[in-house]
DOBASE-925241 format. One record per atom (N, C-alpha, C, CB): residue number from 1; chain; atom name; x, y, z. Coordinates in steps of 0.02 Angstrom, whole numbers, plus 50000, padded with zeros to 5 digits. Glycine has a CB too. Layout:
REM residues N
- NUM; A; CA; X; Y; Z $
...
***
This chain:
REM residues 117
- 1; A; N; 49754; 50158; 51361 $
- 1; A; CA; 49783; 50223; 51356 $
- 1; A; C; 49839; 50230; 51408 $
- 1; A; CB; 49730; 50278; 51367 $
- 2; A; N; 49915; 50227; 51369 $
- 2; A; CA; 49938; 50249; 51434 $
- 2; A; C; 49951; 50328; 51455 $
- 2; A; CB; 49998; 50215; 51442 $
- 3; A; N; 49969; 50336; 51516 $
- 3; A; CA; 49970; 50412; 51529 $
- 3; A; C; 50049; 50415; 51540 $
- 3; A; CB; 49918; 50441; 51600 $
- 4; A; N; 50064; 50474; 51514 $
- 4; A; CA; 50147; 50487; 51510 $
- 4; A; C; 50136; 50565; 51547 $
- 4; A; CB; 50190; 50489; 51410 $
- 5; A; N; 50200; 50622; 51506 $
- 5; A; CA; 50185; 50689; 51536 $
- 5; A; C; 50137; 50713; 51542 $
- 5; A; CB; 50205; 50729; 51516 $
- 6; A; N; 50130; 50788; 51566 $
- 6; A; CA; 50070; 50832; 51574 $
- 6; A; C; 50080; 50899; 51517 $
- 6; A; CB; 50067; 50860; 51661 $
- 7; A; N; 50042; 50920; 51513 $
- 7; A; CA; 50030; 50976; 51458 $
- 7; A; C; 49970; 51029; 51512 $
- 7; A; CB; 49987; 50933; 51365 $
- 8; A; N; 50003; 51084; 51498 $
- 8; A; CA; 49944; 51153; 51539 $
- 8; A; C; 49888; 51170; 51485 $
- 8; A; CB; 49992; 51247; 51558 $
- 9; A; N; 49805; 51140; 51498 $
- 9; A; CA; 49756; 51173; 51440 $
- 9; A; C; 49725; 51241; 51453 $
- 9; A; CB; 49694; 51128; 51428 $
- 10; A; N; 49716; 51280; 51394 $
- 10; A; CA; 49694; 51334; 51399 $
- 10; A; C; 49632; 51356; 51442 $
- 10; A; CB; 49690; 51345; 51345 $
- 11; A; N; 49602; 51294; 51462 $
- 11; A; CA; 49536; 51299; 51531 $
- 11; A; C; 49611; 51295; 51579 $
- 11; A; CB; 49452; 51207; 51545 $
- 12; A; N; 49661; 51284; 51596 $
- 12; A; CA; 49704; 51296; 51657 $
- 12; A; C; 49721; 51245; 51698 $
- 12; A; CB; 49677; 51339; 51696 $
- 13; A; N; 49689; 51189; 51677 $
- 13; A; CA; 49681; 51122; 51703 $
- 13; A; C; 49728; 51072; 51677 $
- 13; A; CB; 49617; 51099; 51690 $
- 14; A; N; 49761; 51018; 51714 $
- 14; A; CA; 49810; 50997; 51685 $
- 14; A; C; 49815; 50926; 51625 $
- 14; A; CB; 49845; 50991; 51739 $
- 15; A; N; 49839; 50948; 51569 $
- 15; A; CA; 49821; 50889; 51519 $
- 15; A; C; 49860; 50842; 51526 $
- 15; A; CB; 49821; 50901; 51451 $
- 16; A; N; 49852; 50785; 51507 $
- 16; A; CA; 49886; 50724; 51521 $
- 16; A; C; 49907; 50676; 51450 $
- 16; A; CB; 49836; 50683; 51571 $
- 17; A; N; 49980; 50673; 51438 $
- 17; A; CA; 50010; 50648; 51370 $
- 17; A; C; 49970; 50565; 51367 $
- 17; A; CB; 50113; 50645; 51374 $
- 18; A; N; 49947; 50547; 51322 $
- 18; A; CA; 49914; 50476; 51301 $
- 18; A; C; 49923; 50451; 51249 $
- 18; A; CB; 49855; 50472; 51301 $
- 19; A; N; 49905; 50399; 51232 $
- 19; A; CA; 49913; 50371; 51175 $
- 19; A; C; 49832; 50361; 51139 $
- 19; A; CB; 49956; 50304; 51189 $
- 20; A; N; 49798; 50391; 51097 $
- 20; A; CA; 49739; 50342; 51072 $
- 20; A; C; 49725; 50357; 50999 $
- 20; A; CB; 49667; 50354; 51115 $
- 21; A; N; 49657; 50323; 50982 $
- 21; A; CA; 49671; 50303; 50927 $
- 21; A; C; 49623; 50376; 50891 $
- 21; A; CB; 49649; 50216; 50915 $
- 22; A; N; 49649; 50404; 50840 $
- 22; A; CA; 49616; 50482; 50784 $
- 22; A; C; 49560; 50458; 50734 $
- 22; A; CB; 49689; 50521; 50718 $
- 23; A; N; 49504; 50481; 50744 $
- 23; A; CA; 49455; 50428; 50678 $
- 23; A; C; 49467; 50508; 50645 $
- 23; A; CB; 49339; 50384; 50697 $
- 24; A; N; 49490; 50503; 50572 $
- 24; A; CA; 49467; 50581; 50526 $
- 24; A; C; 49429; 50546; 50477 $
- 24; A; CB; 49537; 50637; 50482 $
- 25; A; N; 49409; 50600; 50447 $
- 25; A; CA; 49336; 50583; 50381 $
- 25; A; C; 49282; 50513; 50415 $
- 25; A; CB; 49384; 50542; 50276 $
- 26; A; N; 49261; 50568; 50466 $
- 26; A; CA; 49210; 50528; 50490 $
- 26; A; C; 49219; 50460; 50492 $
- 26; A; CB; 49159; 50538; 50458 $
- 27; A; N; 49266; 50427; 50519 $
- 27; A; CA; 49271; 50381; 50530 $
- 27; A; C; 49309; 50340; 50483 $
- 27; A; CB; 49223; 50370; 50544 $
- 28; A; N; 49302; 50374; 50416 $
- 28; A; CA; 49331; 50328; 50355 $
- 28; A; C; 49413; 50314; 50386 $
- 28; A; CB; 49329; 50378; 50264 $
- 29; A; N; 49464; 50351; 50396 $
- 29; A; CA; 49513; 50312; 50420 $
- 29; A; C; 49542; 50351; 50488 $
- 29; A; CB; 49568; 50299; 50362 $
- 30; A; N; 49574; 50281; 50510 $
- 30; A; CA; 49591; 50272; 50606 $
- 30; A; C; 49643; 50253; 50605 $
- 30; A; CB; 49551; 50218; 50659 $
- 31; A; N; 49696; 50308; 50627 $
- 31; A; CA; 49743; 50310; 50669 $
- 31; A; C; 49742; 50302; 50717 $
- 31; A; CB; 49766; 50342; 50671 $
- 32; A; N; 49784; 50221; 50754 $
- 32; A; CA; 49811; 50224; 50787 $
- 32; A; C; 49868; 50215; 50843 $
- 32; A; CB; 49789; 50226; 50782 $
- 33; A; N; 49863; 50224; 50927 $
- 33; A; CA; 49933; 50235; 50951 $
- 33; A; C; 49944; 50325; 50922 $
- 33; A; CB; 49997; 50166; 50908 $
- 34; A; N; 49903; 50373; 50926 $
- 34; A; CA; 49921; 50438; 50914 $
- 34; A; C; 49937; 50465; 50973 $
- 34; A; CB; 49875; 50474; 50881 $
- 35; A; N; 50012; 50513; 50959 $
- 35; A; CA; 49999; 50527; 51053 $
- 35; A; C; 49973; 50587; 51041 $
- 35; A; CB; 50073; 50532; 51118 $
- 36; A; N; 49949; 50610; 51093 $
- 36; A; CA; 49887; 50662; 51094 $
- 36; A; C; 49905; 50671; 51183 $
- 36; A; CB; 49790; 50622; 51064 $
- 37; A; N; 49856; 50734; 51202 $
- 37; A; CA; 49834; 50732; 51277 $
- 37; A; C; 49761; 50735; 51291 $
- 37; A; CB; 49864; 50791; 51315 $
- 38; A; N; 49763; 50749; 51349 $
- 38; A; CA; 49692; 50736; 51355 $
- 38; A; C; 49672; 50790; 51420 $
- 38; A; CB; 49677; 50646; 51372 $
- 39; A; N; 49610; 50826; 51423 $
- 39; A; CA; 49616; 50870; 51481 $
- 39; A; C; 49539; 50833; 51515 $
- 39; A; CB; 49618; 50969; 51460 $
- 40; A; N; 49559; 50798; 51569 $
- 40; A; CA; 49495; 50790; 51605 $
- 40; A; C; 49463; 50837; 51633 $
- 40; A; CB; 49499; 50754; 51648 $
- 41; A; N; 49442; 50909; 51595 $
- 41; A; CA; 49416; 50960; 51653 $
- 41; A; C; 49368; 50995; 51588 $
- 41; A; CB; 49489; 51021; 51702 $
- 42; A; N; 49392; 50972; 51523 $
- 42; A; CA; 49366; 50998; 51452 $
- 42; A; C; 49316; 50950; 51401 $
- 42; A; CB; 49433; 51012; 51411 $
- 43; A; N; 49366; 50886; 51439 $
- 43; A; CA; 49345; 50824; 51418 $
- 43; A; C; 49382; 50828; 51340 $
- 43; A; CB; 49255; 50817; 51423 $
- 44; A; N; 49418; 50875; 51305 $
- 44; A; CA; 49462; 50867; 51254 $
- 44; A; C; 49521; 50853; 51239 $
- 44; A; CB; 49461; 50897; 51235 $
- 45; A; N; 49525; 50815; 51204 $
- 45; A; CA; 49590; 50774; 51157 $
- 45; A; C; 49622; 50826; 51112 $
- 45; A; CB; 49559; 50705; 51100 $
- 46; A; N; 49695; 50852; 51152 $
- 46; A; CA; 49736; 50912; 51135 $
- 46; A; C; 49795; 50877; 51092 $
- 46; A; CB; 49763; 50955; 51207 $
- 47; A; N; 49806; 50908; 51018 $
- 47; A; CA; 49857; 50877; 50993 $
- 47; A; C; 49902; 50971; 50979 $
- 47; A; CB; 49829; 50814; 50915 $
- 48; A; N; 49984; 50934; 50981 $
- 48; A; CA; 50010; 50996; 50992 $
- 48; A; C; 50038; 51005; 50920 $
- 48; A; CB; 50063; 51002; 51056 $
- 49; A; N; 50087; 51038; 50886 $
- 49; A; CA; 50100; 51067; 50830 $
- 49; A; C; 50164; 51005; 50803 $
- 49; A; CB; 50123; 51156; 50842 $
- 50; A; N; 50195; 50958; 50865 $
- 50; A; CA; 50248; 50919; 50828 $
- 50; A; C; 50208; 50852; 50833 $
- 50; A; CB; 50330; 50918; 50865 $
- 51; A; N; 50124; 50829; 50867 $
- 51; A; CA; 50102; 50799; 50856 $
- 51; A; C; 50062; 50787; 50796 $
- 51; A; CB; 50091; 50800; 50893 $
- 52; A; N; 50027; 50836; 50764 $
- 52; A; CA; 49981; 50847; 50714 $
- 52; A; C; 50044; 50836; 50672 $
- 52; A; CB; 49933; 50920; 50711 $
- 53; A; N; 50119; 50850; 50665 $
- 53; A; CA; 50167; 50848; 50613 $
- 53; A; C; 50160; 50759; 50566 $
- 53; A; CB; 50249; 50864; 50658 $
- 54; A; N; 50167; 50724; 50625 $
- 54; A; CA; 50166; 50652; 50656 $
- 54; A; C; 50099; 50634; 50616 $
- 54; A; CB; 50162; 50646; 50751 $
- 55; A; N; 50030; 50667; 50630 $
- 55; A; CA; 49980; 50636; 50595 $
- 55; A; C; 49986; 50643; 50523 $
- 55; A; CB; 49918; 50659; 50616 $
- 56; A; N; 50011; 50710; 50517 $
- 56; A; CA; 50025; 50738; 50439 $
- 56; A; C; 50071; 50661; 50399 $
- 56; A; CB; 50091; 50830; 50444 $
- 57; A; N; 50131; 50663; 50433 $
- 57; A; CA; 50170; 50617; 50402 $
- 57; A; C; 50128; 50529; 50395 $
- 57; A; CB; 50242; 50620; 50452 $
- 58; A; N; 50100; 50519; 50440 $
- 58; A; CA; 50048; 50451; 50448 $
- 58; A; C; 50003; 50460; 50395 $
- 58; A; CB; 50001; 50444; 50521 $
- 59; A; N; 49951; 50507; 50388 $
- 59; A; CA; 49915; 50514; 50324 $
- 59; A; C; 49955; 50515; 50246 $
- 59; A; CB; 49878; 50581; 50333 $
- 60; A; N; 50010; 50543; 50252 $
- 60; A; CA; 50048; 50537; 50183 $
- 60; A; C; 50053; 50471; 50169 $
- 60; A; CB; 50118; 50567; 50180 $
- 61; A; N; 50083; 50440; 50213 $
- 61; A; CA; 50076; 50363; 50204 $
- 61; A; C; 50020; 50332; 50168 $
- 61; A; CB; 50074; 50332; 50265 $
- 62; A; N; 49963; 50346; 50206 $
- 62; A; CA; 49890; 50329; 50192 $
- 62; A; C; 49880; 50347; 50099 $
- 62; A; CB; 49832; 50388; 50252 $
- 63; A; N; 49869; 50419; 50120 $
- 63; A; CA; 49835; 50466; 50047 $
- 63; A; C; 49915; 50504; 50040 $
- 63; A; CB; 49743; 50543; 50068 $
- 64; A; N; 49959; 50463; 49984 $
- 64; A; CA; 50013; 50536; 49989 $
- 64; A; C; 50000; 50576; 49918 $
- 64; A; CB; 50113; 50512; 49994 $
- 65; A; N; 49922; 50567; 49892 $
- 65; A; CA; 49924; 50650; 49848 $
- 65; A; C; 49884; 50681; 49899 $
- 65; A; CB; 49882; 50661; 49756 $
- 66; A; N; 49857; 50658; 49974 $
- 66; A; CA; 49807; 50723; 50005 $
- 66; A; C; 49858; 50785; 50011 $
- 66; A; CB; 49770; 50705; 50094 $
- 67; A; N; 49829; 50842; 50034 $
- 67; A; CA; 49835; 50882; 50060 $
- 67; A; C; 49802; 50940; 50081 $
- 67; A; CB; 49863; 50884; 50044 $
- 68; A; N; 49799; 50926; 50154 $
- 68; A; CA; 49743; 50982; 50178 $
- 68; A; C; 49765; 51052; 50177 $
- 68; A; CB; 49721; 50970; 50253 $
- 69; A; N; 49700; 51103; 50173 $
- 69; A; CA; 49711; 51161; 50155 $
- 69; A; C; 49730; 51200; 50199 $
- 69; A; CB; 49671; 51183; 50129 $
- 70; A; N; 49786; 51252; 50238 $
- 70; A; CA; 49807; 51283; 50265 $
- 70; A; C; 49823; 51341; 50246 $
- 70; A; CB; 49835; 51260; 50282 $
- 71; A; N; 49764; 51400; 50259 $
- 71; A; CA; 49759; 51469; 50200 $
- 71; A; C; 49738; 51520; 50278 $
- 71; A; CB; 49670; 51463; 50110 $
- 72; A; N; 49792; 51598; 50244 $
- 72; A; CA; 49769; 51656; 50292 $
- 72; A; C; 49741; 51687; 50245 $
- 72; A; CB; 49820; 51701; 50334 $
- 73; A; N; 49674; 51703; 50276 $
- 73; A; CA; 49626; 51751; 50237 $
- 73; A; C; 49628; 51806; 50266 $
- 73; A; CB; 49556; 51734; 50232 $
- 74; A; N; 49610; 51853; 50250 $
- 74; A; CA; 49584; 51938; 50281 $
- 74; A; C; 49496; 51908; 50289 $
- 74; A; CB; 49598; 52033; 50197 $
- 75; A; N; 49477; 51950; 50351 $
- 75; A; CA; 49422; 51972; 50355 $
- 75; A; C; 49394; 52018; 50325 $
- 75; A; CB; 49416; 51979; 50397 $
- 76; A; N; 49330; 51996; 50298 $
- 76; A; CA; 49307; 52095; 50256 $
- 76; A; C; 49228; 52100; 50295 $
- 76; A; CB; 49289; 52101; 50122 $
- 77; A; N; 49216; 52145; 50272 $
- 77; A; CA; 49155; 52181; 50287 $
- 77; A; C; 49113; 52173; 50228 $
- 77; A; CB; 49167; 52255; 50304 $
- 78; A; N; 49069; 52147; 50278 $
- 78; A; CA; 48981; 52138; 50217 $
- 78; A; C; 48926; 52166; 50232 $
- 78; A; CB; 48942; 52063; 50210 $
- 79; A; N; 48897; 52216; 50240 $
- 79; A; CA; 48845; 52248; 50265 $
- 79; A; C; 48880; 52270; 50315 $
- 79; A; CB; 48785; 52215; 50277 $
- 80; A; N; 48829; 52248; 50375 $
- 80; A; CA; 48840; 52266; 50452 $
- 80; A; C; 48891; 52193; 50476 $
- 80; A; CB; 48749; 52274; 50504 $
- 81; A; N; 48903; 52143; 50438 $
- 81; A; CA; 48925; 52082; 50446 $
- 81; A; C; 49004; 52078; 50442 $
- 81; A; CB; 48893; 52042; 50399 $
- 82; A; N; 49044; 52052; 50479 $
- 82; A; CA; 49110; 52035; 50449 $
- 82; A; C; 49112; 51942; 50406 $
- 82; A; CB; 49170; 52043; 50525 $
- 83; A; N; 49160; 51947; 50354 $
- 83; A; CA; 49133; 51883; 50311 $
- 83; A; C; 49219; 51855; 50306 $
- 83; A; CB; 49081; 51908; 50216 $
- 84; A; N; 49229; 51811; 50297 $
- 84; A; CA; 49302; 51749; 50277 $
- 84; A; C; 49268; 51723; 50194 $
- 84; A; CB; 49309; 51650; 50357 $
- 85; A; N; 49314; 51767; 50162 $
- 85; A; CA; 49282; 51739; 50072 $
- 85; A; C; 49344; 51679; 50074 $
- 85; A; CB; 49295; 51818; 49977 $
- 86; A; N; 49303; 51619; 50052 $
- 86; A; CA; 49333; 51577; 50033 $
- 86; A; C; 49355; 51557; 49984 $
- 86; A; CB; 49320; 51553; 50046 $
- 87; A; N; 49393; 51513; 49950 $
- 87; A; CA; 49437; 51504; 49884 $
- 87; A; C; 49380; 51467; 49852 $
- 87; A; CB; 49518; 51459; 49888 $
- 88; A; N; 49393; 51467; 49785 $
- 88; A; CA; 49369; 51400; 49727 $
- 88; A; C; 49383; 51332; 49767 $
- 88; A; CB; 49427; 51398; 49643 $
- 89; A; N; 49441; 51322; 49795 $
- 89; A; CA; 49490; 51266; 49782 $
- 89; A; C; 49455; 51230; 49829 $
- 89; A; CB; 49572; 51274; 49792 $
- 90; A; N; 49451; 51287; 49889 $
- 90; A; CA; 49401; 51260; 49944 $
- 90; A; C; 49329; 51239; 49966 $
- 90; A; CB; 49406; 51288; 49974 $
- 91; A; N; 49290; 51281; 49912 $
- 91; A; CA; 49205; 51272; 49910 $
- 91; A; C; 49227; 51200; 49863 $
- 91; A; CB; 49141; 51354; 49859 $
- 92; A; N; 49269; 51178; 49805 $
- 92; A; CA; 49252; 51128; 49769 $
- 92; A; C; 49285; 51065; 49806 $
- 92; A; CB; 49272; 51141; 49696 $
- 93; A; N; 49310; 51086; 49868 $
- 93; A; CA; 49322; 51030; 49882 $
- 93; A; C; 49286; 51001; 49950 $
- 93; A; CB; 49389; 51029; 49882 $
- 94; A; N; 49256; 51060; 49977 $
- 94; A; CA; 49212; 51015; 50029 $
- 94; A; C; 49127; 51032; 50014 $
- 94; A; CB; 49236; 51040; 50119 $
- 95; A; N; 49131; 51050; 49934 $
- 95; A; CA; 49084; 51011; 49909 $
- 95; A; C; 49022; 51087; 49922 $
- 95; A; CB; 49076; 50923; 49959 $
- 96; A; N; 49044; 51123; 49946 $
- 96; A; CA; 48993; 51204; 49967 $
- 96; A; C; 48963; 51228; 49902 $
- 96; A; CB; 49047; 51284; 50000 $
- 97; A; N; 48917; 51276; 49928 $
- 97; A; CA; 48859; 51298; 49862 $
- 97; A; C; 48827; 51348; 49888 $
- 97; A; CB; 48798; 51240; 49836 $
- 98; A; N; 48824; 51401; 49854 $
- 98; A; CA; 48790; 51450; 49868 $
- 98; A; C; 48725; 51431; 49879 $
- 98; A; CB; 48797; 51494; 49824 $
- 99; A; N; 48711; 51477; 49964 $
- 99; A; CA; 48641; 51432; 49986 $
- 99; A; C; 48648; 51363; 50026 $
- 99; A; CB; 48601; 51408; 49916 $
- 100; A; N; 48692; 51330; 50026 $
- 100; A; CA; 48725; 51281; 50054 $
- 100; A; C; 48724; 51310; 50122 $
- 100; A; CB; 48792; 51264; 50023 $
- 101; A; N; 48727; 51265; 50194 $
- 101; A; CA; 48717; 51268; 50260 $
- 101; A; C; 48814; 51231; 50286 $
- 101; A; CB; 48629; 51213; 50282 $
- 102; A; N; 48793; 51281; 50329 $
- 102; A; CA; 48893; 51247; 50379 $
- 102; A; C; 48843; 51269; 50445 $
- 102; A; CB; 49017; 51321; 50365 $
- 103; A; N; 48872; 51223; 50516 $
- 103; A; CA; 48875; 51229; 50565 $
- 103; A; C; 48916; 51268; 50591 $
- 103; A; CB; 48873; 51190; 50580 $
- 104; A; N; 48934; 51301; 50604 $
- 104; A; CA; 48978; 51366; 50665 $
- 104; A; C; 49009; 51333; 50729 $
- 104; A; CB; 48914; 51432; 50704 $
- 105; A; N; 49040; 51320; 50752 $
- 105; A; CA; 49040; 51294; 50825 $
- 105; A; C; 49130; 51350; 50847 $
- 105; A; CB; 49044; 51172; 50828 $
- 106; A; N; 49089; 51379; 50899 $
- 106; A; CA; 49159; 51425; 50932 $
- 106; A; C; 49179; 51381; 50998 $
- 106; A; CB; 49135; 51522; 50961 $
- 107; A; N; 49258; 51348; 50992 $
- 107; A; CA; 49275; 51327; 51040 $
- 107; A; C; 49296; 51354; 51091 $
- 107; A; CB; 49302; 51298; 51030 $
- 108; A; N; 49342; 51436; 51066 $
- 108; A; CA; 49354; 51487; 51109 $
- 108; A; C; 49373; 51554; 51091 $
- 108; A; CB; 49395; 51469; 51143 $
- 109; A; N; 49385; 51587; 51095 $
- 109; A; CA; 49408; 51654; 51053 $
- 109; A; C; 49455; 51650; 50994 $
- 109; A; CB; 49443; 51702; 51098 $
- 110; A; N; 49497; 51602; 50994 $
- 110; A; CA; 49566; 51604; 50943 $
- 110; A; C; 49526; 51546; 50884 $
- 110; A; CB; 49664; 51565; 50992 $
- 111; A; N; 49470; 51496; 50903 $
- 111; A; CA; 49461; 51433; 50863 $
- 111; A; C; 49371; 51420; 50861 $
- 111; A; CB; 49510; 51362; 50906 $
- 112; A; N; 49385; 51431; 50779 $
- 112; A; CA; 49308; 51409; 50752 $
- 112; A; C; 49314; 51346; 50723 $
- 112; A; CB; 49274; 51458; 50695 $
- 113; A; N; 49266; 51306; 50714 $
- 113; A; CA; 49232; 51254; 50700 $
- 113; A; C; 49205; 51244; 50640 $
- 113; A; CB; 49193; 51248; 50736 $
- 114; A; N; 49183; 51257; 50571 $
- 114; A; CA; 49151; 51246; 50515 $
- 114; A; C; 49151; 51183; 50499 $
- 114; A; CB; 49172; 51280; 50468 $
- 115; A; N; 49081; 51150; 50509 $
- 115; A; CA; 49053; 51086; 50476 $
- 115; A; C; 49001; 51119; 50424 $
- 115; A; CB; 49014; 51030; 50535 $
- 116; A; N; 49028; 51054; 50365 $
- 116; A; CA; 48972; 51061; 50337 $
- 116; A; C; 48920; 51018; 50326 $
- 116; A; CB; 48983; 51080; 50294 $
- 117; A; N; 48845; 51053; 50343 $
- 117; A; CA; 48790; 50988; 50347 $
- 117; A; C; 48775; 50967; 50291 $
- 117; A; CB; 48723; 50999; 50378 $
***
């Protein structure tokens, strides 16, 4: 890994520009040489908006009919609950089912996590 610039992370601590390697779909394919940073205080691997551009363009290479889904929803109200209704396009493609289970994971106020088990 080498270490190049610094980047400021939202813990306040200073991130450090690197090079390593991206496993997506669980491992099925690995990029790498991605530059990325890294915050030793979070222990997370920060990619910024002209880096993720960079992975975008690398995966086209890979899969160029993928394309991942990038959708603004409204929040609504469900009972006492607030709910994110999701598309067709999206339950049929990561495979969801009414009754079906997702993991939640809140990284911080602005960024949720949805796995599905």
């Amino acid at each position: 890994m080498k270490k190049m610039e610094k980047l400021k992370c939202v813990c306040g601590a200073k991130a450090e520009k690197l090079k390593t390697d991206l496993e997506l779909f669980d491992g099925t394919i690995l990029l790498k040489d991605v530059d990325a940073y890294y915050c030793p205080e979070c222990k997370e691997e920060i990619l910024t908006t002209d880096q993720l551009s960079s992975v975008r363009e690398k995966l086209r290479g890979i899969l160029p009919n993928f394309e991942a889904f990038s959708l603004r929803k409204k929040v609504t109200q469900l009972g006492n609950s607030l709910s994110i209704p999701l598309s067709k396009e999206i339950t049929e493609f990561m495979h969801l089912q009414k009754g079906g289970e997702v993991k939640i994971t809140v990284k911080n106020r602005q960024r949720l996590i949805i796995d599905v088990c």
